[in-house]
N, C-alpha and C positions, 0 to 999 in steps of 0.2 A: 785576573786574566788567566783564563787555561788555555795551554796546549794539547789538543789531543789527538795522540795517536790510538788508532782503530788496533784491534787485533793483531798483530800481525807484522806492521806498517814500519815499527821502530826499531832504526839497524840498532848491533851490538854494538858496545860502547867501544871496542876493540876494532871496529870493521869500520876505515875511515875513508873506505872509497862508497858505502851505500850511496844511492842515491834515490832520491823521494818522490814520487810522481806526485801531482797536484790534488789527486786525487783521494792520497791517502793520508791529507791532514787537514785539521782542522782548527781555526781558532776560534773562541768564543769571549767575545766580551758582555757584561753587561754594567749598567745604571743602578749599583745598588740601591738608588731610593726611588725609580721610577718604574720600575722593570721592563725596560727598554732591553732587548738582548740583540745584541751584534754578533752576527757566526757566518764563518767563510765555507764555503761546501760545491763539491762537484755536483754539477747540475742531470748526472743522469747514471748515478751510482746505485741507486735503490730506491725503493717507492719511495721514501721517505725524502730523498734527495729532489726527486720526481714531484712529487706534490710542490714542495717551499719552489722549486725553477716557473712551475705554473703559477704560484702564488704571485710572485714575484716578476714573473710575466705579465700578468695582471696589472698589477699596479703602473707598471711601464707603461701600457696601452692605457688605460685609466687619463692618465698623466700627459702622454704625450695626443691625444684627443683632444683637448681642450685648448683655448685661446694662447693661453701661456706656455704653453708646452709643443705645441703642432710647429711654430716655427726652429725651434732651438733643440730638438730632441731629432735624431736619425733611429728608423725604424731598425728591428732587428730582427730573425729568425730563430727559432732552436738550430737547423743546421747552422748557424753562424757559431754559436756556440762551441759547436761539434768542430769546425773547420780552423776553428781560435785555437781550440782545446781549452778553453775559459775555465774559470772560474766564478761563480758567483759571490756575492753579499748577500745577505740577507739583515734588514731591521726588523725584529720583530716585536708588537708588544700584545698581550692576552690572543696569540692564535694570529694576529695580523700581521701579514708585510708591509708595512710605514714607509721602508726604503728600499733600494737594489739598488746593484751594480753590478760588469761584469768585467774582468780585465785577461791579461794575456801574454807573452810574450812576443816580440816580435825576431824577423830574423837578425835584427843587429842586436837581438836581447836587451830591448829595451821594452820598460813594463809600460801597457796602454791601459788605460781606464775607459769606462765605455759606458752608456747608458746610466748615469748617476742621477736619479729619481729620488725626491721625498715626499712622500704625502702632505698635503699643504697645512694639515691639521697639526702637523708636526714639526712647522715651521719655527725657528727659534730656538732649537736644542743643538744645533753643530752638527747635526745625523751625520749632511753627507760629507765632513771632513772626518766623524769617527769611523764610517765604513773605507773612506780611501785609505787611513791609518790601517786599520785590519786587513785590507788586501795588500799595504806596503808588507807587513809583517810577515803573512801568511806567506807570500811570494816571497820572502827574504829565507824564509825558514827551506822553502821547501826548493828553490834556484840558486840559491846564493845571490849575493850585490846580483843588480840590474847596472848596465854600463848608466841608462838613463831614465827617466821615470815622466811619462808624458800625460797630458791630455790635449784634447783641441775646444776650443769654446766659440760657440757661436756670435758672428758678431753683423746686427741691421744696421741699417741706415741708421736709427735713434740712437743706436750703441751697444755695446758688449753685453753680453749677459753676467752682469755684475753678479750674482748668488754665485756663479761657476766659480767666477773668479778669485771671489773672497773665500770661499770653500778652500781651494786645494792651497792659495796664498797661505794660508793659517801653517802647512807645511812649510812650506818655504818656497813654494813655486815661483816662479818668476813670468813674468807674459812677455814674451817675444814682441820685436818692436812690428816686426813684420806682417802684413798683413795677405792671407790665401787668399787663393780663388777657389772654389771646386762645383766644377759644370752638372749640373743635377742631369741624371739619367733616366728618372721615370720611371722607374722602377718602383718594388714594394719598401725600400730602403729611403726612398727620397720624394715620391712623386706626391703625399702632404706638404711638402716644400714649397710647390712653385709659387703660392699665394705669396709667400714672402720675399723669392726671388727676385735678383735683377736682370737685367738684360741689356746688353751695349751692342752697339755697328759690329763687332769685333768676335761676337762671343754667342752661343746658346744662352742659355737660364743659367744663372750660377748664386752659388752664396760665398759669401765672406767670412772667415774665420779669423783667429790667434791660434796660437799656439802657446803652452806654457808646459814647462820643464824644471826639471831638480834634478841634484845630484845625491853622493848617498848622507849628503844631510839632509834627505827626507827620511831618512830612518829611524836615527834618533828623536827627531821631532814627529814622528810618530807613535813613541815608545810612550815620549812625554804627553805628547797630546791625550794620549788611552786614561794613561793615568792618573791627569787630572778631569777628564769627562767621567770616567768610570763613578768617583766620588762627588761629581759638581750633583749640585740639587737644581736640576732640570724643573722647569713649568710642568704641573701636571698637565699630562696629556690629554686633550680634547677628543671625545666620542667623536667614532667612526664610525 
């Protein structure tokens, strides 16, 4: 597991007010026997940045297009990005993005996870619990503690989107008993939704969520999580 600082990025060991913009680190995990690479990175820092954010973008729209994904995924923007001040994920293995994600701060500083995608090919390795660990980290290093550590998961008529749930659970998340509402807009953010939407006397189109939450023991079980994924001998990977 490296941490790395860019040029420049890494206060002196003496100077204990620096402080780190999101921008100027990076973590990189990888799969020693699959070569799977997990690495955290500003999504509009340099071409280089610029490219894996498209990449990465891709896969999302890929993903969220299809049967399984058009209901349970909300659209996103590059300005969304820009307006988060995000951060991305990236999975990568030979040149390809496998997985994304993008998370952020909120104004109570609590850390949000966002668009968490795997390519189906890649189903069975833990991706999207090792990329949430890599952005627990990432954000740890460069915010300090988050007060709380969230996401929201989709939930139809048939039920919860179980893969969400057992993902961030493996940290330690827990699912709220309670169950949202949130009225679909129609917009480029929601309006692939309404197919799956409901509608009551009372209300527009809306869908139904959870919510699910940790404290800062998501951090250590993040640390541990990396650890043992880093070394596990993963299914070789299926062509893409």
């Amino acid at each position: 597991m490296i941490i790395d600082f860019p040029k420049g990025a890494a206060p002196a060991a003496s100077d204990t007010s620096s402080h780190l913009a999101l921008r100027d680190i990076s973590l990189t995990v990888a799969n020693r026997h699959c070569g799977i690479i997990l690495r955290s990175f500003d999504p509009f820092t340099d071409a280089d940045s610029l490219n894996r954010t498209a990449n990465c973008k891709a896969l999302f729209d890929s993903i969220l297009h299809t049967e399984q994904g058009r209901p349970m995924l909300r659209q996103y923007e590059p300005r969304d990005l820009i307006v988060d001040s995000a951060v991305m994920i990236e999975a990568g293995f030979e040149g390809h993005a496998i997985g994304t994600l993008y998370f952020h701060r909120d104004a109570g500083n609590n850390m949000l996870f966002k668009a968490v995608v795997v390519h189906p090919a890649f189903g069975g390795m833990k991706l999207a619990t090792a990329m949430i660990s890599v952005a627990i980290l990432t954000d740890l290093v460069t915010n300090g503690p988050a007060q709380e550590y969230r996401c929201t998961i989709r939930e139809l008529p048939e039920g919860l989107n179980e893969a969400s749930r057992i993902s961030f659970a493996r940290l330690g998340f827990l699912l709220e008993t309670e169950t949202g509402k949130s009225q679909l807009k129609g917009n480029i953010h929601d309006r692939h939704r309404f197919a799956s939407a409901e509608q009551d006397q009372n209300s527009p189109f809306f869908i139904r969520y959870r919510r699910m939450s940790a404290g800062p023991e998501a951090v250590p079980a993040a640390r541990a999580f990396l650890a043992a994924w880093s070394e596990a001998i993963l299914p070789f990977p299926h062509n893409i």
